[in-house]
C-alpha positions as CSV (number, residue, x, y, z in Angstrom):
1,X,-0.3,8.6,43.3
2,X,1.2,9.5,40.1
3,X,1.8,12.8,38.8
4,X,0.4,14.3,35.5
5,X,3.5,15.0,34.1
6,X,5.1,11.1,34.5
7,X,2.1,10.2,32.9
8,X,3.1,12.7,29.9
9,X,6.7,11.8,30.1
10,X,6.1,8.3,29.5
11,X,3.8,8.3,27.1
12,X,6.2,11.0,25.1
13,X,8.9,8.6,25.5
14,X,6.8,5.5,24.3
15,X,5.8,7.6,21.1
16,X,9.5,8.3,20.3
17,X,10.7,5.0,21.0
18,X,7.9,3.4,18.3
19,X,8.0,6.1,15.9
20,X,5.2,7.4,13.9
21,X,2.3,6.3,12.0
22,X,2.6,6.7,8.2
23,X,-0.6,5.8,6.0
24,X,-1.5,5.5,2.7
25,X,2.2,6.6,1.3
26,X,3.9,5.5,-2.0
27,X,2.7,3.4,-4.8
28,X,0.0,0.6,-5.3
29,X,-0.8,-1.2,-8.6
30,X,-3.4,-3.5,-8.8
31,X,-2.6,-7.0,-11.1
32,X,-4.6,-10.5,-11.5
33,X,-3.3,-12.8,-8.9
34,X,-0.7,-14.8,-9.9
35,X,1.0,-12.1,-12.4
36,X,4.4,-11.7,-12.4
37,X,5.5,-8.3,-11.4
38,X,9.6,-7.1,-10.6
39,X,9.5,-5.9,-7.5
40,X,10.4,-1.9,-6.8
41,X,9.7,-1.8,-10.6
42,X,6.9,0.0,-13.1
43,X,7.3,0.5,-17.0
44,X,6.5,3.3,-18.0
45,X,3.9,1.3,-20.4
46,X,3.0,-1.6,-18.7
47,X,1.8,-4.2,-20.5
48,X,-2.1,-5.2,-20.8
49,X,-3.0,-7.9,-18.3
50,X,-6.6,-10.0,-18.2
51,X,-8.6,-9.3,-15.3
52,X,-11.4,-11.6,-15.3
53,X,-14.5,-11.9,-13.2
54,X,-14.4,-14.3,-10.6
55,X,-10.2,-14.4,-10.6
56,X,-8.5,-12.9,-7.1
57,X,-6.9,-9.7,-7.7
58,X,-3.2,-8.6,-6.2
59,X,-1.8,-5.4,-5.2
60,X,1.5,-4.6,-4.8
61,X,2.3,-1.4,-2.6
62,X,5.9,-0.1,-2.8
63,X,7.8,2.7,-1.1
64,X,10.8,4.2,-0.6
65,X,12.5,5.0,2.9
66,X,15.5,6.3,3.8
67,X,16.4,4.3,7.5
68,X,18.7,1.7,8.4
69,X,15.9,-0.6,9.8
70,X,13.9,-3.3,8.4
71,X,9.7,-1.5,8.0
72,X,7.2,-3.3,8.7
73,X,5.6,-2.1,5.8
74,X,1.6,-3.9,4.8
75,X,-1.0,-3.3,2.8
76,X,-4.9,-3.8,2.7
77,X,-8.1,-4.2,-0.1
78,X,-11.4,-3.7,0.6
79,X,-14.3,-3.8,-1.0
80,X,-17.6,-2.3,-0.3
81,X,-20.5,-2.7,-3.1
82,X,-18.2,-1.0,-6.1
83,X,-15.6,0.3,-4.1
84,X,-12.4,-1.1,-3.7
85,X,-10.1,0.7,-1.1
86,X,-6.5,0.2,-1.3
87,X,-4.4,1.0,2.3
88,X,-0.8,1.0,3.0
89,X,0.7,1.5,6.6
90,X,3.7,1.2,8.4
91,X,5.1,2.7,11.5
92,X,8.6,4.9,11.1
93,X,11.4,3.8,13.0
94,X,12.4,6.3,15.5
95,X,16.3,8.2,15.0
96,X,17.7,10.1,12.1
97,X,17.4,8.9,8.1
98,X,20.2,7.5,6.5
99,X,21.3,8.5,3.8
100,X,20.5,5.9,1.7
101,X,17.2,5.1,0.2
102,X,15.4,1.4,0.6
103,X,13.0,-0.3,-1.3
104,X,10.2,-2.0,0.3
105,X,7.3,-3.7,-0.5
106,X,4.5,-5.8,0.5
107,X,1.3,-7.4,-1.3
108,X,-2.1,-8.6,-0.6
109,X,-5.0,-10.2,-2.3
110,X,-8.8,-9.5,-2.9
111,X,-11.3,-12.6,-3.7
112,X,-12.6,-12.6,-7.2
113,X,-14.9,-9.7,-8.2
114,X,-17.8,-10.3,-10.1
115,X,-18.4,-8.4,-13.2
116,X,-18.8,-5.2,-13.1
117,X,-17.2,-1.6,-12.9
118,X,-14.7,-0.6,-9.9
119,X,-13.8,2.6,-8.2
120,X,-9.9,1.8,-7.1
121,X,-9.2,4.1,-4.3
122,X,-5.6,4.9,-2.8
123,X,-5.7,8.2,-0.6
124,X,-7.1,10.8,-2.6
125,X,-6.6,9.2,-6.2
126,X,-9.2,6.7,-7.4
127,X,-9.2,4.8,-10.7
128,X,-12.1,2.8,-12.6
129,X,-11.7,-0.8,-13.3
130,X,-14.2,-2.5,-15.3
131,X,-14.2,-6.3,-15.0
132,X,-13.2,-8.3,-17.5
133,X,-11.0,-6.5,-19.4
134,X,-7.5,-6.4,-20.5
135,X,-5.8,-3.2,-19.7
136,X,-2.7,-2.1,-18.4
137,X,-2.1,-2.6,-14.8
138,X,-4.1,0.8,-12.5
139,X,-1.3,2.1,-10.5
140,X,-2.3,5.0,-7.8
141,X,0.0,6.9,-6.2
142,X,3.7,8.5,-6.2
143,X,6.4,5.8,-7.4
């Protein structure tokens, strides 16, 4: 029989050794597929891109970390009816930050939308996107 406090022992020690859960942290912009965008980079003024109906859209989630390991950092779109849900997710590497600050990134894609006007949600910003248009890319949340 096991006691109650190996139980919580080992499940403490599992927790520390994975690190924790972030969500929904740093930056998302939402482009056409297939635009060209620098990576760890947003103008101040972006320039107008064409987002047409039909056309798979790309995100691009970036965020900033100060730890020497590699993050297995992802991203996620959804859509339900008008609402497209951006996520982001990785888990923090356990130990003490470094004290210098990495870029990372990742992207993902969204079929083609028909046309029609968008809610873009990331966390607790949303955005409208009305499809087509040409406008500058929507970004949500901190870069």
């Amino acid at each position: 029989m096991h006691s109650p406090w190996l139980a919580a022992s080992c499940a403490g020690l599992v927790l520390l050794a994975c690190g924790r859960s972030i969500d929904d942290t740093g930056s998302v912009c939402l482009y056409p597929a297939g635009t060209v965008q620098e990576p760890y980079e947003q103008p101040e003024t972006p320039e107008p891109v064409d987002f047409t109906a039909d056309a798979p859209l790309r995100a691009t989630a970036h965020i900033g970390h100060s730890g020497g390991e590699e993050l297995r950092f992802r991203c996620t779109l959804t859509r339900d009816g008008d609402t497209i849900d951006l996520h982001t997710h990785y888990r923090e590497p356990p130990g003490d930050p470094q004290d210098d600050l990495r870029s990372f990134s990742a992207t993902c894609e969204l079929p083609g939308l028909p046309a029609g006007t968008y809610t873009l949600v990331f966390a607790d910003e949303e955005h409208t996107l009305t499809v087509p248009s040409t406008v500058p890319p929507p970004c949500l949340g901190s870069f």
